[in-house]
C-alpha positions as CSV (number, residue, x, y, z in Angstrom):
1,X,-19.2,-95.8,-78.7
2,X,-20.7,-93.5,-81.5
3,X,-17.9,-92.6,-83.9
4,X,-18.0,-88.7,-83.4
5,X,-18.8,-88.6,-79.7
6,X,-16.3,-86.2,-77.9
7,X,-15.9,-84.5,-81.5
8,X,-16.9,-80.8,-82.1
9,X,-17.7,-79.4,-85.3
10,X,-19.1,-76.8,-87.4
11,X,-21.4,-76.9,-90.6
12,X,-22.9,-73.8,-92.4
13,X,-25.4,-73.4,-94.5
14,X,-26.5,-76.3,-92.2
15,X,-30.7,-75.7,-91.6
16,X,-31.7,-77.0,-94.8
17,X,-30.5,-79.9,-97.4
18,X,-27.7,-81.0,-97.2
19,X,-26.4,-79.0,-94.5
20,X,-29.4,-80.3,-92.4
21,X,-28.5,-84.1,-93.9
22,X,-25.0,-83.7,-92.6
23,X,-25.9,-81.7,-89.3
24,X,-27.8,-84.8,-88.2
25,X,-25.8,-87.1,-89.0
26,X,-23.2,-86.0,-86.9
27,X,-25.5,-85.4,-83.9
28,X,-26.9,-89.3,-84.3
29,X,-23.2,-90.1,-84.2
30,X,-22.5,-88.0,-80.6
31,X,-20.8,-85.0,-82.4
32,X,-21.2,-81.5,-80.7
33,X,-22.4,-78.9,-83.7
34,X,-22.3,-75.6,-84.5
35,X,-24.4,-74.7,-87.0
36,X,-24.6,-71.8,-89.3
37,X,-27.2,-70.3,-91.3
38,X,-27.7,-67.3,-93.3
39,X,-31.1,-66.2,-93.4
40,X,-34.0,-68.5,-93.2
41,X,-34.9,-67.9,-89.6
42,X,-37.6,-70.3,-90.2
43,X,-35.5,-73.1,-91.3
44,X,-33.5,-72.6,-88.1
45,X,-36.1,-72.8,-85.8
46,X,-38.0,-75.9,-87.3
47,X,-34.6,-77.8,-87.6
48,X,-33.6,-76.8,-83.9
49,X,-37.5,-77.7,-82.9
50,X,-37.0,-80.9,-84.5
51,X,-33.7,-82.0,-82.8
52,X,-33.9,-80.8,-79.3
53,X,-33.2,-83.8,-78.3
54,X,-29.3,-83.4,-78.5
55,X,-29.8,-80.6,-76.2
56,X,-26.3,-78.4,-75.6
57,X,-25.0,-80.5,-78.4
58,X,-26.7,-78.2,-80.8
59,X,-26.3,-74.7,-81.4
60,X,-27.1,-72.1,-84.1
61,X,-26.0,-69.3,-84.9
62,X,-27.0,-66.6,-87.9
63,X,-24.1,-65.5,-89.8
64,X,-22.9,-63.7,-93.0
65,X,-19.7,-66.5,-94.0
66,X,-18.4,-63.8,-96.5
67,X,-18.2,-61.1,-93.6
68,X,-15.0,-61.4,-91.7
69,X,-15.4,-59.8,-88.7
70,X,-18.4,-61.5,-87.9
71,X,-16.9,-65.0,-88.5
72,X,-13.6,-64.2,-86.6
73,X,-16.1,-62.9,-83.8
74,X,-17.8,-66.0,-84.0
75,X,-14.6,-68.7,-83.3
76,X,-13.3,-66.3,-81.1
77,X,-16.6,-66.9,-78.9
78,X,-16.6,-71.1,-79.9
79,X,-13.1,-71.1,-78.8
80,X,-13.8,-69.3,-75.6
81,X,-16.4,-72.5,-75.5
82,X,-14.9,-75.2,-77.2
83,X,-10.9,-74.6,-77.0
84,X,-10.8,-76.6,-79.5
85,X,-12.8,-77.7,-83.6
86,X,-12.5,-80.9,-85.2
87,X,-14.5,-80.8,-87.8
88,X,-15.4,-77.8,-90.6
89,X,-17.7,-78.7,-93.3
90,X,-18.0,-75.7,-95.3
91,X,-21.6,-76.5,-97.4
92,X,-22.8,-72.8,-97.4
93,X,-23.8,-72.0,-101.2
94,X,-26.1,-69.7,-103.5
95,X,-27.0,-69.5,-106.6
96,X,-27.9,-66.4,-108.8
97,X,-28.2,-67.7,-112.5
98,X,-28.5,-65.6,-115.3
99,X,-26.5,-65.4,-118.7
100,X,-23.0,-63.8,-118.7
101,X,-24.0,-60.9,-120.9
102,X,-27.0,-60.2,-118.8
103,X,-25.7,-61.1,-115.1
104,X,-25.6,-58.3,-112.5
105,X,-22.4,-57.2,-111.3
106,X,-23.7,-57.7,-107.5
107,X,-24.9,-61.2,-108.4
108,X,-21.3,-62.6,-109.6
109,X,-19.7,-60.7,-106.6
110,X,-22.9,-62.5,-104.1
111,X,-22.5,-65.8,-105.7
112,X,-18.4,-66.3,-105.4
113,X,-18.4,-64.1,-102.1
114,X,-20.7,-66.5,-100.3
115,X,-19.7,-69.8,-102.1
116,X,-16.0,-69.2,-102.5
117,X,-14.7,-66.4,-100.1
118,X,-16.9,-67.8,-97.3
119,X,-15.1,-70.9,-97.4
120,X,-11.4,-69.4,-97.4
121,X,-12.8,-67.2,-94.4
122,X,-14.4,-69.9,-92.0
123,X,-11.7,-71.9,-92.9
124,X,-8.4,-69.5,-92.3
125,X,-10.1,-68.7,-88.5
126,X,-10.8,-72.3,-88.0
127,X,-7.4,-73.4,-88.3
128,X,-5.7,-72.3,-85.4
129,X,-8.3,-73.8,-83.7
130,X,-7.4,-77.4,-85.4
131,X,-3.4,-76.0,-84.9
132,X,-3.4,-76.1,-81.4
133,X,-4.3,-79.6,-81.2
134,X,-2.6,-80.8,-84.5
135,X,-5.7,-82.8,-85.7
136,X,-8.5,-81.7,-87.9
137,X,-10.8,-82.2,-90.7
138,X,-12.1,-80.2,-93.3
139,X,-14.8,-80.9,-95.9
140,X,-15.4,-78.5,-98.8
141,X,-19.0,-79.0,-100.8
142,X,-18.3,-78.0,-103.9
143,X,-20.1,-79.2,-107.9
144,X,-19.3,-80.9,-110.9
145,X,-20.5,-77.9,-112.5
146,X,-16.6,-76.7,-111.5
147,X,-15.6,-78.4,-114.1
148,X,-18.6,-79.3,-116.7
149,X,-20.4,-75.7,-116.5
150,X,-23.6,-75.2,-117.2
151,X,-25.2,-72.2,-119.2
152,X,-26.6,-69.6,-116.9
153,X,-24.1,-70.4,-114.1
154,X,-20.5,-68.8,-114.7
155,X,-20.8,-67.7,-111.4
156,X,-21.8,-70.8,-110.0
157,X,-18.9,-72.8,-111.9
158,X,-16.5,-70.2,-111.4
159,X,-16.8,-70.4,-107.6
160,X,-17.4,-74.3,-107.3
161,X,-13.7,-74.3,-109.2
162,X,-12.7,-71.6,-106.8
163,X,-13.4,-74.2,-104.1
164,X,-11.6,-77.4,-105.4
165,X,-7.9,-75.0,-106.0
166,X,-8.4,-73.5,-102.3
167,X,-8.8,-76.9,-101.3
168,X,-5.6,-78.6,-102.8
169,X,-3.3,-76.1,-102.0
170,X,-4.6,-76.1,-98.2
171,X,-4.4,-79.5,-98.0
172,X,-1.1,-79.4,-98.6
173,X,-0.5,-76.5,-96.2
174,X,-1.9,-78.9,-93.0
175,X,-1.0,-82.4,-94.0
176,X,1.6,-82.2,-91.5
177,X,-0.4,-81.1,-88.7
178,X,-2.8,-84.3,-89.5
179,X,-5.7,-81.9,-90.8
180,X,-6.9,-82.9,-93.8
181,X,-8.6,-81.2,-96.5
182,X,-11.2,-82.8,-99.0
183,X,-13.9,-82.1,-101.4
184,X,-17.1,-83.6,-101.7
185,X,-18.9,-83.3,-105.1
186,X,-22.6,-83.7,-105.0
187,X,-24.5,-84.0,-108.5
188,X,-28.2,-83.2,-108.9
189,X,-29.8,-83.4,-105.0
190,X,-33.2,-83.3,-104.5
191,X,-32.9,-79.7,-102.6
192,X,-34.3,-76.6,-102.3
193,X,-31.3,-75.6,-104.4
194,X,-33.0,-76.9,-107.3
195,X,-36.3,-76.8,-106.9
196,X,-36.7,-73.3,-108.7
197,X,-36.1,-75.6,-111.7
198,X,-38.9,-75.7,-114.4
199,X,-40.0,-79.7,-114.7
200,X,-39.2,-80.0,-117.5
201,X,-35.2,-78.9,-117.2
202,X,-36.0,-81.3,-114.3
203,X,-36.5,-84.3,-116.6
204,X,-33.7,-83.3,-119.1
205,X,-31.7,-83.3,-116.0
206,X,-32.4,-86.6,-114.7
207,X,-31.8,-88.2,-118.7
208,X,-28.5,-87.2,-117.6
209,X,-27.6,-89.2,-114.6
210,X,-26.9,-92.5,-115.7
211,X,-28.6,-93.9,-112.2
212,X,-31.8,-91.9,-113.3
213,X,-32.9,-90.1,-110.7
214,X,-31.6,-87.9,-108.3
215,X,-29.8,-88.1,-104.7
216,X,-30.9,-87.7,-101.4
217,X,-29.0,-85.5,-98.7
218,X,-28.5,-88.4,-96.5
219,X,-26.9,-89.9,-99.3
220,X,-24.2,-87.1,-99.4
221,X,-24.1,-86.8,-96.0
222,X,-22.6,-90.2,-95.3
223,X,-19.8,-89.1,-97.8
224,X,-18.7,-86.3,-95.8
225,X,-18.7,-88.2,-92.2
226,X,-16.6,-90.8,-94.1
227,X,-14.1,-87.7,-94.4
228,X,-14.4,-86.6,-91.6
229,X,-13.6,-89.7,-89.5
230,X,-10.2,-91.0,-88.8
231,X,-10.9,-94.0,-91.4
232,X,-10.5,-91.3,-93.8
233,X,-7.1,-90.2,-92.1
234,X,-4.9,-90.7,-95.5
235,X,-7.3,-89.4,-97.7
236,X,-6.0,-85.6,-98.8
237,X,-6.5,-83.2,-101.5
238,X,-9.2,-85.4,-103.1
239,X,-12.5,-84.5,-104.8
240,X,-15.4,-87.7,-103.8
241,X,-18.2,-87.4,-106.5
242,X,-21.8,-87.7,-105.3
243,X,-23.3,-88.3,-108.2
244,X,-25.1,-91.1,-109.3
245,X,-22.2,-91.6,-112.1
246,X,-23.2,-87.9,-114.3
């Protein structure tokens, strides 16, 4: 028996990266997925083109994760479909990087909307999902830059930070419902994320990693299906750090 089959979940930010990395994963493993993306039709279509395979066990949807209405819409329609969510990994993430004294308003507010309130929305109308059957799991993607910073990215740090309080105090909030609550931490993955980078911030980025180069999505996708499996059924409130030992 594959370790998610029977299990339902949802991902966002889930056509690309990461989100793609852990998307599959859980499909190889027999999990039914819901994925969300925000914008790149494109992506969408070439990542359901490449898995049709799983058939029914895959569906997309575009949405906006900072805009309430639209995500309460959406669980109310999984629900109608599902009853019932296992799993919410909660991977959906910008970046708009500029200095403080020169950052635009509208690109702080973008940056912790999507990265920070997004994650406090899909997660508040998942739960009564995971409620009703007293089980769940919920993975948060979040950054060492929550707690190192980097120059340019306030906004960035500020909401990967954001992410790592929400997700201690909710953990606490569940435990007793056996839904738990964890972070994973990716470093420097070789994304689209990062590919804006100029080389050579590239290379001065890499001198950092003590393992010298940087990860792969699958890599940080087998962190997040450790969480959310029951192996990982006393693990709670903790941060797992994907990153090559930065």
């Amino acid at each position: 028996m594959l370790e998610f089959e029977g299990k339902k979940a949802v991902v966002t930010g889930a056509t690309r990266g990461i989100g793609r990395a852990i998307t599959e994963a859980l499909l190889a493993q027999g999990a039914t997925v819901a994925v969300v993306y925000g914008g790149n039709r494109a992506a969408a279509e070439a990542m359901a083109s490449d898995n049709a395979a799983y058939g029914e066990r895959l569906r997309l949807t575009q949405l906006d994760v900072s805009d309430y209405q639209a995500v309460a819409t959406f669980f109310t329609e999984l629900e109608a479909a599902w009853d019932t969510l296992d799993i919410l990994v909660n991977n959906a993430g910008i970046r708009r990087d500029a200095v403080l004294a020169m950052m635009k308003e509208e690109d702080w507010r973008r940056v912790l909307d999507v990265n920070l309130t997004g994650g406090y929305i899909m997660s508040k109308c998942a739960l009564p999902l995971m409620l009703k059957q007293k089980y769940g799991r919920i993975v948060f993607l979040t950054s060492p830059m929550g707690h190192l910073g980097f120059a340019g990215q306030s906004n960035y740090a500020a909401s990967k930070a954001g992410q790592i309080g929400l997700m201690k105090s909710l953990s606490k909030e569940v435990a007793k419902r056996k839904i738990t609550v964890n972070c994973v931490s990716p470093g420097f993955i070789a994304t689209d994320l990062i590919g804006d980078l100029p080389e050579a911030q590239v290379k001065d980025y890499k001198k950092m990693v003590p393992a010298n180069r940087f990860g792969t999505p699958a890599e940080v996708a087998e962190a997040v299906l450790f969480l959310a499996s029951d192996r990982a059924a006393y693990i709670n409130g903790a941060v797992l750090e994907i990153t090559g030992g930065l």
